[in-house]
Structure formats: structure tokens, C-alpha cells
Short mmCIF file of the C-alpha atoms (twelve columns), coordinates in Angstrom:
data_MODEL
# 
_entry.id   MODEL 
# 
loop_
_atom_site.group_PDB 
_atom_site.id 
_atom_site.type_symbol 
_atom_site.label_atom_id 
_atom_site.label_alt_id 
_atom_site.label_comp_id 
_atom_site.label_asym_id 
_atom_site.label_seq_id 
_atom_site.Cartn_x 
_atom_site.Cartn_y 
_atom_site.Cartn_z 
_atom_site.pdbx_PDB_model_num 
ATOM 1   C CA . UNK A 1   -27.138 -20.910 -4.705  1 
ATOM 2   C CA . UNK A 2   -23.593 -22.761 -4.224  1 
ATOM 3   C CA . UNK A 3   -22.299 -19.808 -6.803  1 
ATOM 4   C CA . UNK A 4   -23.640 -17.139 -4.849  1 
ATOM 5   C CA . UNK A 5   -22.756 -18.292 -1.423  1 
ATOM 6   C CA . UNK A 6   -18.748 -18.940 -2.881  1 
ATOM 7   C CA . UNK A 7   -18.991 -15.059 -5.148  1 
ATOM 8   C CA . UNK A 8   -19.646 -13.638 -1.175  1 
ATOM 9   C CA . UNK A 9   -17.276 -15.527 0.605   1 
ATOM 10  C CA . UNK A 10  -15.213 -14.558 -2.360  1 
ATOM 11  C CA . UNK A 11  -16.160 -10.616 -2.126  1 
ATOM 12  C CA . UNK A 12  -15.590 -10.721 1.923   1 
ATOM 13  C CA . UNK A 13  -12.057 -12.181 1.568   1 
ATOM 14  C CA . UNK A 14  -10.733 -10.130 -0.714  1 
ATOM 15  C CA . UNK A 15  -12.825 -6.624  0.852   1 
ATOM 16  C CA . UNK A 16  -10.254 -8.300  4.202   1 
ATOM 17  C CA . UNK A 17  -7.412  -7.962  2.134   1 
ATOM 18  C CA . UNK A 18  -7.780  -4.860  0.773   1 
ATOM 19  C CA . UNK A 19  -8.125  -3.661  4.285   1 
ATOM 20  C CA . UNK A 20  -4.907  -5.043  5.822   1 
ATOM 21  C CA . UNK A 21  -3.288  -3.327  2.487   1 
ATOM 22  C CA . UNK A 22  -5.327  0.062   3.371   1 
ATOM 23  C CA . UNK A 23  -2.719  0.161   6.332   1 
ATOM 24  C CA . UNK A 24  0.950   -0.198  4.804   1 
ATOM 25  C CA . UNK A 25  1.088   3.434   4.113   1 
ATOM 26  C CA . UNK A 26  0.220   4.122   7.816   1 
ATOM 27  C CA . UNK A 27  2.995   1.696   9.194   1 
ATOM 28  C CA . UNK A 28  5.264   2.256   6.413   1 
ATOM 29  C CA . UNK A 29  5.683   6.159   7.233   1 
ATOM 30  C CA . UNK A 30  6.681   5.377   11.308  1 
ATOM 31  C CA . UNK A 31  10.455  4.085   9.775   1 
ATOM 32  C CA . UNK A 32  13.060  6.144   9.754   1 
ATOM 33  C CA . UNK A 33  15.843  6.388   6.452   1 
ATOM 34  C CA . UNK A 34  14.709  3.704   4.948   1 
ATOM 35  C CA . UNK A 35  14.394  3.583   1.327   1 
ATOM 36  C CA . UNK A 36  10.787  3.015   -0.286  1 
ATOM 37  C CA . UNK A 37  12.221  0.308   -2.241  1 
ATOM 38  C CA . UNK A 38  13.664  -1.604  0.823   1 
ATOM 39  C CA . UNK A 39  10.504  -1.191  2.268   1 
ATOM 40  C CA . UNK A 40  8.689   -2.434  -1.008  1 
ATOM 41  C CA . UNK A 41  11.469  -5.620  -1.869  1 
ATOM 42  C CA . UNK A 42  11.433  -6.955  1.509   1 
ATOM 43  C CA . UNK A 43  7.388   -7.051  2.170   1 
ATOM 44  C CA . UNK A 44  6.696   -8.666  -1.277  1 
ATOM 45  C CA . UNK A 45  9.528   -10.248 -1.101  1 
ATOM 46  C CA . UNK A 46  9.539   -12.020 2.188   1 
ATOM 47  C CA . UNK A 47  5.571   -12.431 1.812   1 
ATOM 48  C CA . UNK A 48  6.322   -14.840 -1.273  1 
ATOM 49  C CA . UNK A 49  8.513   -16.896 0.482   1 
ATOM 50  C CA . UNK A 50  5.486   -17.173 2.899   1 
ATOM 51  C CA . UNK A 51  3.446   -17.833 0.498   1 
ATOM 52  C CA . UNK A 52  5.412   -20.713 -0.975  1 
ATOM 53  C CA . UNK A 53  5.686   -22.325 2.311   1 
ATOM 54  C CA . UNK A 54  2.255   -22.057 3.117   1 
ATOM 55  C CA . UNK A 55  1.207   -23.294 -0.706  1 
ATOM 56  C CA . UNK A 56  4.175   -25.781 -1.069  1 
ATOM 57  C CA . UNK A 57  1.983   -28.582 -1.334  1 
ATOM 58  C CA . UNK A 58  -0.190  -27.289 -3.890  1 
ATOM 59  C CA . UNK A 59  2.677   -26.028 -5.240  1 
ATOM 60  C CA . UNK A 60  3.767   -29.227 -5.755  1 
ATOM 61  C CA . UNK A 61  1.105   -30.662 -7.877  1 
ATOM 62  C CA . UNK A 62  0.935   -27.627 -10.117 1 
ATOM 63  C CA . UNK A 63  4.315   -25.919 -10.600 1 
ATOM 64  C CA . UNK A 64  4.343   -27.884 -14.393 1 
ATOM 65  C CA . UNK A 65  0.390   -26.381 -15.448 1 
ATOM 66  C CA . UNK A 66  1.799   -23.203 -14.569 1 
ATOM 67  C CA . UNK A 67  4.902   -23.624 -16.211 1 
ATOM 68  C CA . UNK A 68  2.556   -24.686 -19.560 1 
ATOM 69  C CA . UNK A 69  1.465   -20.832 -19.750 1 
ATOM 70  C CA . UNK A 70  4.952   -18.790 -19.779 1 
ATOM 71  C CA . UNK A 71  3.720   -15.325 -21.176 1 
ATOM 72  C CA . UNK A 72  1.066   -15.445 -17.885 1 
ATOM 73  C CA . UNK A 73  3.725   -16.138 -15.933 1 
ATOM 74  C CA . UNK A 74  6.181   -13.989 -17.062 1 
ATOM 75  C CA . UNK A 75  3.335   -10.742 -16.802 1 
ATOM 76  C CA . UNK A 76  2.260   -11.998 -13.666 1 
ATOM 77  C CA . UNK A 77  6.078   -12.282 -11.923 1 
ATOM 78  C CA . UNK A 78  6.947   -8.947  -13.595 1 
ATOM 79  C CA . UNK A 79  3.916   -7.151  -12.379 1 
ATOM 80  C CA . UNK A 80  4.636   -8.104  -8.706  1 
ATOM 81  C CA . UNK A 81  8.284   -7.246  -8.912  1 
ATOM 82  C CA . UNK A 82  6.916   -3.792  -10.617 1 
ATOM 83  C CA . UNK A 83  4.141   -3.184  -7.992  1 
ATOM 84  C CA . UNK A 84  5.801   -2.890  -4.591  1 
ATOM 85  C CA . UNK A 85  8.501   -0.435  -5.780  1 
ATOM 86  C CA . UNK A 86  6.576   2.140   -7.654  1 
ATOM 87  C CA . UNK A 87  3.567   1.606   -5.263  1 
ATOM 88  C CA . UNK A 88  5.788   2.730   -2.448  1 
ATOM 89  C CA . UNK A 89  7.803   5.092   -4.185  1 
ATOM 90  C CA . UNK A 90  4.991   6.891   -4.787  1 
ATOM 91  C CA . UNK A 91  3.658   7.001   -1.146  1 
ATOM 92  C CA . UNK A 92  6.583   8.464   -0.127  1 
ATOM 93  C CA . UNK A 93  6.772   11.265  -2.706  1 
ATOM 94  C CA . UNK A 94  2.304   12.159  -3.322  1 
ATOM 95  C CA . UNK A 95  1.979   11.235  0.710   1 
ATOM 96  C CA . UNK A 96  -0.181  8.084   2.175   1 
ATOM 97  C CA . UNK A 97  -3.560  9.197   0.712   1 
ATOM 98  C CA . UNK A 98  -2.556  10.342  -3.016  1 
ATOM 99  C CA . UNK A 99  0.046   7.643   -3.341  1 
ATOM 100 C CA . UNK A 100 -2.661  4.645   -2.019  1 
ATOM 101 C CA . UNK A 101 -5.689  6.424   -4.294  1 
ATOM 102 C CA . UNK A 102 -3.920  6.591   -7.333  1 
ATOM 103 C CA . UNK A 103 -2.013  2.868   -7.388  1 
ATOM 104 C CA . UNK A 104 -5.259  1.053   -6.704  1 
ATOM 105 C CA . UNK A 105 -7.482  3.524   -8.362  1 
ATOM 106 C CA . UNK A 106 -6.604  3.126   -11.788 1 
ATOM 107 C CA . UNK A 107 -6.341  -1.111  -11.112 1 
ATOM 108 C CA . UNK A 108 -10.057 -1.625  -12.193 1 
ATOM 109 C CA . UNK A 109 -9.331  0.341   -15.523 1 
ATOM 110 C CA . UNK A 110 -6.344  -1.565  -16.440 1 
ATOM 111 C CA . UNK A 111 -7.720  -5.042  -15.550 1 
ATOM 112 C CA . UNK A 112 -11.155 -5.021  -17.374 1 
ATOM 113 C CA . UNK A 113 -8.873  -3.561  -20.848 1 
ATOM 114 C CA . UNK A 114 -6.853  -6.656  -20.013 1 
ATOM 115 C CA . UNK A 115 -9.994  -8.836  -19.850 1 
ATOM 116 C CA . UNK A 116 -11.201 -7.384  -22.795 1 
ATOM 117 C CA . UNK A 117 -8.197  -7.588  -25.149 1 
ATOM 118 C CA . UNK A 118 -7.119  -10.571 -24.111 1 
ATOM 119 C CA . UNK A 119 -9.965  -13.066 -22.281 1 
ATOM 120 C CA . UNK A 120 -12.782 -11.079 -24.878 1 
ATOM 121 C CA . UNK A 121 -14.738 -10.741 -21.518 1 
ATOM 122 C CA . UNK A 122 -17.560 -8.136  -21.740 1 
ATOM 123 C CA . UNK A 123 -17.787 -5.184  -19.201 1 
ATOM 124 C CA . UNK A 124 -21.204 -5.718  -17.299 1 
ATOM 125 C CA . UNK A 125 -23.356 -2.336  -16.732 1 
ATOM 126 C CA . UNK A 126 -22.980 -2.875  -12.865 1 
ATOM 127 C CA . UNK A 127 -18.919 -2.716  -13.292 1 
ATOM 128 C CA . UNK A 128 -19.523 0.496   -15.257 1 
ATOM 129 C CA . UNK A 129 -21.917 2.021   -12.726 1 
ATOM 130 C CA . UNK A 130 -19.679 0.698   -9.848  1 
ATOM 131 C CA . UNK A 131 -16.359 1.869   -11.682 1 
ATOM 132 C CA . UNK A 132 -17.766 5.562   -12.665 1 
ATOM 133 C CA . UNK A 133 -18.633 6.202   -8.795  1 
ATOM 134 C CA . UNK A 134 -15.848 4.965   -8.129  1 
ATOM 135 C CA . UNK A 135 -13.366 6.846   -10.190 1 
ATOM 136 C CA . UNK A 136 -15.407 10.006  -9.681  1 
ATOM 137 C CA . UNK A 137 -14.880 9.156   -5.580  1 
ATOM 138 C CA . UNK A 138 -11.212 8.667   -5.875  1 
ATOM 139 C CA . UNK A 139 -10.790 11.999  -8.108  1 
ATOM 140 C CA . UNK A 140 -12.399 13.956  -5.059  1 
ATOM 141 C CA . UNK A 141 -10.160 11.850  -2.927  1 
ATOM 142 C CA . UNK A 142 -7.204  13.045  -4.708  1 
ATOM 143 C CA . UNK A 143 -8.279  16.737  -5.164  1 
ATOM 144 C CA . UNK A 144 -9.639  16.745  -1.803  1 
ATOM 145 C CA . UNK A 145 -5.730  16.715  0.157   1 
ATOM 146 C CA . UNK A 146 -4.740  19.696  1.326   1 
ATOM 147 C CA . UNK A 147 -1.581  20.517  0.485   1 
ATOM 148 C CA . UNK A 148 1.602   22.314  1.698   1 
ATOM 149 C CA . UNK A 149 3.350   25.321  0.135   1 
ATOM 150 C CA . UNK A 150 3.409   24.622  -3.620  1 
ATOM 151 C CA . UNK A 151 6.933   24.634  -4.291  1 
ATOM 152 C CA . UNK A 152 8.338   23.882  -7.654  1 
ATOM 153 C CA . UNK A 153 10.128  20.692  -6.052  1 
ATOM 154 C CA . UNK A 154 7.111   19.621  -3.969  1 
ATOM 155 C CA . UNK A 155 4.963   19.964  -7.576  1 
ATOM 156 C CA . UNK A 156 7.610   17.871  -9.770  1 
ATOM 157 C CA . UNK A 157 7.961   15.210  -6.603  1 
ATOM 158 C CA . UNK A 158 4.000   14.827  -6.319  1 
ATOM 159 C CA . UNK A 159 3.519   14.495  -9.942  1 
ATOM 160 C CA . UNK A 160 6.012   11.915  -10.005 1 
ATOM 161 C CA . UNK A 161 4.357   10.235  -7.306  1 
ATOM 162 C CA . UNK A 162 0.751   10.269  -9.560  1 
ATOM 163 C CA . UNK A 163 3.338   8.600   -12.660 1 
ATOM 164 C CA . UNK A 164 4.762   5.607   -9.933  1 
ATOM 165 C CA . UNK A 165 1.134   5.367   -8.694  1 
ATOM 166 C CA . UNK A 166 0.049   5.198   -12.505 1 
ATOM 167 C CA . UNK A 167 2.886   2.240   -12.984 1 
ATOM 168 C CA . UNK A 168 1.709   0.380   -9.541  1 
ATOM 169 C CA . UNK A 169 -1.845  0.375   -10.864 1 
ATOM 170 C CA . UNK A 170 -0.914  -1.404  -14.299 1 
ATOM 171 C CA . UNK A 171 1.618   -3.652  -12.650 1 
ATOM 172 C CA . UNK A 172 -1.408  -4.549  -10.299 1 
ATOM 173 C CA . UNK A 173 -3.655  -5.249  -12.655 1 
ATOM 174 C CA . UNK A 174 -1.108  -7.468  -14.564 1 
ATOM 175 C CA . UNK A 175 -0.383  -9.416  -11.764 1 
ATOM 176 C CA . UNK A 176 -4.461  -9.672  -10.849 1 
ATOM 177 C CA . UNK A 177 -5.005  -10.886 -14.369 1 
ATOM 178 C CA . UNK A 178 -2.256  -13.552 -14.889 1 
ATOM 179 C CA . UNK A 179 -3.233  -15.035 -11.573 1 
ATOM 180 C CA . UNK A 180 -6.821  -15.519 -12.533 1 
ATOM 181 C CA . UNK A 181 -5.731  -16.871 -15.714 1 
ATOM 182 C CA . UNK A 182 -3.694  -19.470 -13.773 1 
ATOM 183 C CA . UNK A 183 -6.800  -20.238 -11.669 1 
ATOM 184 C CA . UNK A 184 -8.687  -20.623 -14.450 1 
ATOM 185 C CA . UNK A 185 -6.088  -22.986 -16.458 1 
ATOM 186 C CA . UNK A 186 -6.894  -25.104 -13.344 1 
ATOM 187 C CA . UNK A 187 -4.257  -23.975 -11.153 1 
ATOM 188 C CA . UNK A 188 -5.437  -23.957 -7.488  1 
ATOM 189 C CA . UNK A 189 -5.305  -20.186 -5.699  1 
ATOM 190 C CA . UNK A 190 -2.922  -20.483 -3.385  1 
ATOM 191 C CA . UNK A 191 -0.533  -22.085 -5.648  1 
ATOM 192 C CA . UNK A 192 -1.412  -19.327 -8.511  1 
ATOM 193 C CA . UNK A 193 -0.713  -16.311 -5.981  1 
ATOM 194 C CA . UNK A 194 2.377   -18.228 -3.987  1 
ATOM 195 C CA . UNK A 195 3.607   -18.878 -7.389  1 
ATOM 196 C CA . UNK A 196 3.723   -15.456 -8.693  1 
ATOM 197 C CA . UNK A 197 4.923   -14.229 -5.431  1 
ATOM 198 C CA . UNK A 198 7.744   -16.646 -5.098  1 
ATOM 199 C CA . UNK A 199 9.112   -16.217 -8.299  1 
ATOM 200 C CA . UNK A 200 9.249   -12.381 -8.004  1 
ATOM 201 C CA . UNK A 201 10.785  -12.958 -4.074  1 
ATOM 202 C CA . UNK A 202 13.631  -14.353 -6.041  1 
ATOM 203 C CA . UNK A 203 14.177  -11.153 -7.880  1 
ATOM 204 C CA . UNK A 204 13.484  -8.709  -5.185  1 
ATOM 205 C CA . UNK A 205 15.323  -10.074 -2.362  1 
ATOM 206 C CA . UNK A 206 18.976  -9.710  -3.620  1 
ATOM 207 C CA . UNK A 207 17.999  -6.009  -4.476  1 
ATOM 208 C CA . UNK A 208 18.193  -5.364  -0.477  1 
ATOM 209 C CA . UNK A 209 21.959  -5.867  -0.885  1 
ATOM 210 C CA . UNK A 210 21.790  -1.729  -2.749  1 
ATOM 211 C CA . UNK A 211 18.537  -0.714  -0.676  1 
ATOM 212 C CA . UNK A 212 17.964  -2.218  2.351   1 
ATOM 213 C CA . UNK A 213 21.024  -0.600  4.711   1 
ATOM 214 C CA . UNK A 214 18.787  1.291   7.289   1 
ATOM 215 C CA . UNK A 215 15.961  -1.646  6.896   1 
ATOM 216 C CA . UNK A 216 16.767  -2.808  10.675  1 
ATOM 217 C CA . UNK A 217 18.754  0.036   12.029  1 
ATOM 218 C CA . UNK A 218 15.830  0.808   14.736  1 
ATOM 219 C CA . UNK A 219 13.566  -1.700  16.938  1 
ATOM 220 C CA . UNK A 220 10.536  0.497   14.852  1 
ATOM 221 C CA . UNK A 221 12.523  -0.033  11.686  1 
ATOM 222 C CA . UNK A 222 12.246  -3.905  12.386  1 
ATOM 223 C CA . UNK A 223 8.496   -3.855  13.763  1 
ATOM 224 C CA . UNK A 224 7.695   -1.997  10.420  1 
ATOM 225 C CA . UNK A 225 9.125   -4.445  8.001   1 
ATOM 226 C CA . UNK A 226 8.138   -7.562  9.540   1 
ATOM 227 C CA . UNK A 227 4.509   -6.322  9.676   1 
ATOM 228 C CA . UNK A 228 4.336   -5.204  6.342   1 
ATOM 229 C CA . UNK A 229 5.831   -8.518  5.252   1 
ATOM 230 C CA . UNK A 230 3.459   -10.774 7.312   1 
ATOM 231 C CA . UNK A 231 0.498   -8.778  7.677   1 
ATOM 232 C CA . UNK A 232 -0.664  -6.714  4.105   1 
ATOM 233 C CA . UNK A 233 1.679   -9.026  2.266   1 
ATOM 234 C CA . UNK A 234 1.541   -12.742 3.234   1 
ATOM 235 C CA . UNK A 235 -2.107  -12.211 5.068   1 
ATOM 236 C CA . UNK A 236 -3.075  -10.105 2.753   1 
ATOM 237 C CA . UNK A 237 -2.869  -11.686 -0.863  1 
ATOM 238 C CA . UNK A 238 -3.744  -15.120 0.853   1 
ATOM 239 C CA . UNK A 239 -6.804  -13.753 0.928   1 
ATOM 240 C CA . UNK A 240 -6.610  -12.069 -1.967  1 
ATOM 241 C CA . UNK A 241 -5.957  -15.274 -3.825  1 
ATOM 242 C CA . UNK A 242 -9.176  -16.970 -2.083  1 
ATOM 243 C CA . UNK A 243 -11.255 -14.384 -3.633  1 
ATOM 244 C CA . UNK A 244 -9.953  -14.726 -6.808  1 
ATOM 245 C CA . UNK A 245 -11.348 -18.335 -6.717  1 
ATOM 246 C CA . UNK A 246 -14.811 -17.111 -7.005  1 
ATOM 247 C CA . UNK A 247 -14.566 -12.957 -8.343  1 
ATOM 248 C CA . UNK A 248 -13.249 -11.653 -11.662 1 
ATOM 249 C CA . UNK A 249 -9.810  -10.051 -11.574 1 
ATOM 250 C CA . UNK A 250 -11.870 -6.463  -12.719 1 
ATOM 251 C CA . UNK A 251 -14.377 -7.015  -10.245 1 
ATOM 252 C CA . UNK A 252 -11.838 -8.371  -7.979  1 
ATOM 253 C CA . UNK A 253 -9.619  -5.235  -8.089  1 
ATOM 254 C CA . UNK A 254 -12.904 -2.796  -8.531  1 
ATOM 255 C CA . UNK A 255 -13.447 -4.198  -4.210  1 
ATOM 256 C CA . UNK A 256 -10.406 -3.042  -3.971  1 
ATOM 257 C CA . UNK A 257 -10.944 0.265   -3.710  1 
ATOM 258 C CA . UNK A 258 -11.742 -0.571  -0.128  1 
ATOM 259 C CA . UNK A 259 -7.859  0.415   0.271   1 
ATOM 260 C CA . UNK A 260 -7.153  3.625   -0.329  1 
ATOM 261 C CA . UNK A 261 -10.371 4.310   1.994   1 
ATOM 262 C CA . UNK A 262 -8.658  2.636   4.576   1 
ATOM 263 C CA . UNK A 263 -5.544  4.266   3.509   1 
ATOM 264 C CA . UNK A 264 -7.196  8.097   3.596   1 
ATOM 265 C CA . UNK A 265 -8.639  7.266   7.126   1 
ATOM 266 C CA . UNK A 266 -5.796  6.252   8.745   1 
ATOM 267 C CA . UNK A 267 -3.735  8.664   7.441   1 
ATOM 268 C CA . UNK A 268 -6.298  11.211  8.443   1 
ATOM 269 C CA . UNK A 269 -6.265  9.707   11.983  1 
ATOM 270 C CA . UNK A 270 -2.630  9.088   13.129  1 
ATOM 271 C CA . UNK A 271 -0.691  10.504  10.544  1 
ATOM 272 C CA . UNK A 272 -2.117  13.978  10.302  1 
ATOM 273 C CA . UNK A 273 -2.775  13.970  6.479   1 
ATOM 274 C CA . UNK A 274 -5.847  16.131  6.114   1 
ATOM 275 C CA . UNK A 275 -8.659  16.307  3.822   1 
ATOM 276 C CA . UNK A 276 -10.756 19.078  2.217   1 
ATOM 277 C CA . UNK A 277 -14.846 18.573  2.202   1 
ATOM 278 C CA . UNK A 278 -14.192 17.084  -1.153  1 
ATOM 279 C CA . UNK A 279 -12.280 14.819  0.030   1 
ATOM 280 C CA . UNK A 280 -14.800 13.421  2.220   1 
ATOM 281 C CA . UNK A 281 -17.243 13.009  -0.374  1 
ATOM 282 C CA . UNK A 282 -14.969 10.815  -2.431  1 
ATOM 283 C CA . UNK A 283 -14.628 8.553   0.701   1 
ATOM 284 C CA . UNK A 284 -18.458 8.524   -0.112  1 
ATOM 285 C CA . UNK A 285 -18.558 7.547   -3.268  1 
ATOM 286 C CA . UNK A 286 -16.212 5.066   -2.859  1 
ATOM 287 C CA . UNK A 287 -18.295 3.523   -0.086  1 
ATOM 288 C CA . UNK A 288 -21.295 3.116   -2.634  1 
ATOM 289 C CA . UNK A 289 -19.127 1.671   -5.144  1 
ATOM 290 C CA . UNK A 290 -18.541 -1.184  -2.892  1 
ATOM 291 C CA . UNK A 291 -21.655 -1.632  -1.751  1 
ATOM 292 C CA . UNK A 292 -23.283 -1.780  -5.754  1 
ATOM 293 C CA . UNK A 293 -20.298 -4.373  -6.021  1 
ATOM 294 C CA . UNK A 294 -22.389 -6.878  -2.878  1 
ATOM 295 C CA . UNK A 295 -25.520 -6.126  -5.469  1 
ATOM 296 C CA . UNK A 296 -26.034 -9.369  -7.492  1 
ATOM 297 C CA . UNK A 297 -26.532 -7.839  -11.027 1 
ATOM 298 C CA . UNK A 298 -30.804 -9.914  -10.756 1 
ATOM 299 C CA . UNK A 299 -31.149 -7.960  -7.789  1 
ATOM 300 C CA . UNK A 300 -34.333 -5.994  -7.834  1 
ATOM 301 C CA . UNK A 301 -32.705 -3.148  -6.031  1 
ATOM 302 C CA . UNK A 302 -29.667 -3.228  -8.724  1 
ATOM 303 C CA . UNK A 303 -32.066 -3.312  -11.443 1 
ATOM 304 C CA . UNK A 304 -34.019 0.127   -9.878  1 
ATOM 305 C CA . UNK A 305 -30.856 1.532   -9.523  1 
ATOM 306 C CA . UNK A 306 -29.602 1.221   -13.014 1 
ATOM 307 C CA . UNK A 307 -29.693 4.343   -15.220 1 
ATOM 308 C CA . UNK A 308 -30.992 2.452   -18.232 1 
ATOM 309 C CA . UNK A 309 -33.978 1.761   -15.949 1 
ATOM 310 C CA . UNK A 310 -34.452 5.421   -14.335 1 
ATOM 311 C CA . UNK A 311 -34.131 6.233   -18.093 1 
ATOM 312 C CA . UNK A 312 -37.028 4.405   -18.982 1 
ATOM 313 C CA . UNK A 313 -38.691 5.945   -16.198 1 
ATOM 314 C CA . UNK A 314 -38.602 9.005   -16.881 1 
# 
């Protein structure tokens, strides 16, 4: 019962955080000249240094543990100086919707090949149920944008957006993985994730010297960065971390799909991004893939619901 109580509490953090992210492309699109990977190096980067002061204690006690497992670290630090560049390159060449769908999208897929390679975990029938809605969801999602005129530069810039989407999935799945693998080695959460993040702050920072010239050039410029930096970033993967106590970095990143829901919606809303029927259907589908990820797998209703079981009955 203990187990099931912390996999919700786990579940609800982490279906938090991947709402707060669900709004960066929103926020991020109101600044003006700034360069996606200003945008990207000072939210991740300023969030780690949050994250290390909030964690320092914990820190503390488990810098050396960490330390102990190099190649985790070394994935994990690269991954998080990966993800916020190409995630937000990609936004702003694909657009809010495609850019968001894509980079967390393709997450689950990375992360359970990761688990399987490397922790020889096994890939339940309710992740494959979950992930195929899912993935079928976010293709309508994708497909589902309406585009403007199809030039030849506005084809080569969105498909390079889907490739930097492509890269922010891996690198988030690398980053998921290595900090689970911490938590597991015994490393607490908040030190795993503050850990990651710090390390990577130290990298990304110092690239704002070549990026980061417009960063605070308006009052909205300002408002932008420090929310993305306090809010989806430090907010965001503090919960994110919690939830990793308790949820499997493939189911973990599976919840995640909550974001690019978010994401479509509010670019839908105040952005004016619009959306085909399709595209609504996806939303759908990716609604039902997080609520058979609340289904404990002894559930009755998960066990009606699985096709091995409608199989039988049939």
C-alpha cells in the first residue's frame, strides 16, 4: 500500500512538471532577438544553480557516490547540456506545437531502449499499450498543424526542427536515465537531478558570453528568461526529480507526454498556432495514454482493457 501511495505521489509530481514545461514554448516565443540557445543556456543553466542551492545539503553527503559512477555522470551532464539547445532550437524553427511534440515524443522510445540495453529491464504490456496511443496521438499532433505556404526554406527549416527535436528527445532520455541510475545507486533525488543540472550550468553559462546579447535588452526579454529559469526549469525538474523517486525513467518520461499537450493548447490559445481535426484527436489519444499510465497494471479495468484479454474474448 506504502508503494502505491509513493508510485501516485510520484505520477502527480512529475504529471506537475511536465505541465510547467508544457508552457516554455508559450513564454519563450513573447522575446524579441533573442537567440534559442540564449534562451535554452540561461534556463537550464540558471535552474542548476537553483538546484544546487536548494540540494546543497544533500549534495553534500553524496557528491563522492555520484562521483563512484563517471560514465552515468558523464551521459547524464551531457544530455542536459544537449537538451535545452536543440529542444529550443527546434521550437523556434517546427513552431511551439511540432517543436514540443517531437522532443518529448520520442523520450519514452529512447529511455525504455536505454533500460533495456543497459539496466536489462523488461517493457511491461501497459508501457506498450500506453506508448502505441501515445505515439499514434503525437503523430496526429504533428500532422494535424496547419501550415503556411510550403516554401522550400520553410520545408528545409521545419525538417530541421523534427532532427533538433529528434536530438532533444535522446538527450532527454539520457539525462532521465542516468538520474534514475544515480537514485538507484542510493543517491537521494534532489541531489541526483541538482547534480546533473549543476554540472551542465557550468558548461552552459559561459556560452551566454557568444549568445546571450539581446537576453535582457527588453523588460519582456527579462520577464521571459527569469521565468523560464525559475519556473519550467528549477520548479519544474524539482519535481521531476521527486517523481523519479518512486516511477521508472520510461514510465517517468511516457507521463510526460502531458507536455506537448500543454504545449499544443497554449499555443492554440494565445499564440495563434492552429490545428487541423487531426490534430485534435492526437490531443485525445494522448489524454488516454496518461490516464492507462494512473492504471496499476492488477487493475481489473487495466486487465479488461488489455488486447491480449479482448483477444481471448473474442
Amino acid at each position: 500500500m506504502e508503494n502505491h501511495h509513493g508510485n501516485v505521489k510520484g505520477v502527480i509530481a512529475i504529471v506537475m512538471a511536465s505541465f510547467l514545461w508544457g508552457t516554455t514554448g508559450t513564454v519563450a516565443s513573447y522575446s524579441h532577438d533573442v537567440n534559442a540557445l540564449a534562451i535554452g543556456a540561461f534556463s537550464m543553466g540558471v535552474g542548476g544553480v537553483l538546484l544546487v542551492i536548494m540540494a546543497w545539503k544533500k549534495l553534500v553527503i553524496d557528491y563522492k557516490r555520484m562521483f563512484k559512477r563517471p560514465k552515468v555522470l558523464f551521459l547524464g551532464v551531457s544530455s542536459v547540456v544537449t537538451y535545452p539547445l536543440s529542444f529550443y532550437s527546434s521550437m523556434q524553427l517546427s513552431g511551439v506545437v511540432i517543436g514540443t511534440v517531437i522532443s518529448i515524443a520520442m523520450a519514452p522510445f529512447f529511455t525504455a531502449i536505454l533500460e533495456r540495453l543497459i539496466s536489462h529491464k523488461k517493457i511491461s504490456l501497459q508501457w506498450g499499450v500506453s506508448f502505441v496511443i501515445g505515439a499514434i496521438g503525437i503523430a496526429f499532433l504533428t500532422f494535424g498543424k496547419e501550415q503556411n505556404s510550403g516554401t522550400a526554406y520553410n520545408m528545409y527549416q521545419q525538417s530541421m526542427g523534427v532532427f533538433l527535436g529528434g536530438i532533444a528527445a535522446l538527450s532527454y532520455a539520457g539525462y532521465s536515465w542516468a538520474a534514475k541510475r544515480l537514485i538507484e545507486s542510493g543517491v537521494h533525488s534532489q541531489s541526483s537531478m541538482s547534480g546533473l543540472f549543476g554540472c551542465a550550468a557550468l558548461l552552459l553559462l559561459p556560452s551566454l558570453w557568444f549568445t546571450g546579447g539581446n537576453l535582457f535588452s527588453s523588460p519582456t526579454n527579462v520577464l521571459v528568461s527569469l521565468y523560464t529559469a525559475v519556473i519550467p526549469m528549477f520548479l519544474g525538474y524539482l519535481l521531476f526529480g521527486f517523481g523519479l523517486g518512486f516511477v521508472d525513467a520510461s514510465k517517468a518520461t511516457l507521463i510526460t507526454l502531458i507536455e506537448p499537450l500543454v504545449a499544443t493548447v497554449f499555443a492554440v490559445l494565445i499564440i495563434g498556432e492552429k490545428l487541423k481535426v487531426i490534430g485534435w484527436g492526437g490531443i485525445t489519444l494522448v489524454s488516454l495514454c496518461l490516464v492507462i499510465q494512473t492504471i496499476q497494471p492488477q487493475s481489473k479495468l487495466f486487465y479488461m482493457l488489455s488486447p491480449l484479454r479482448l483477444k481471448k474474448s473474442m
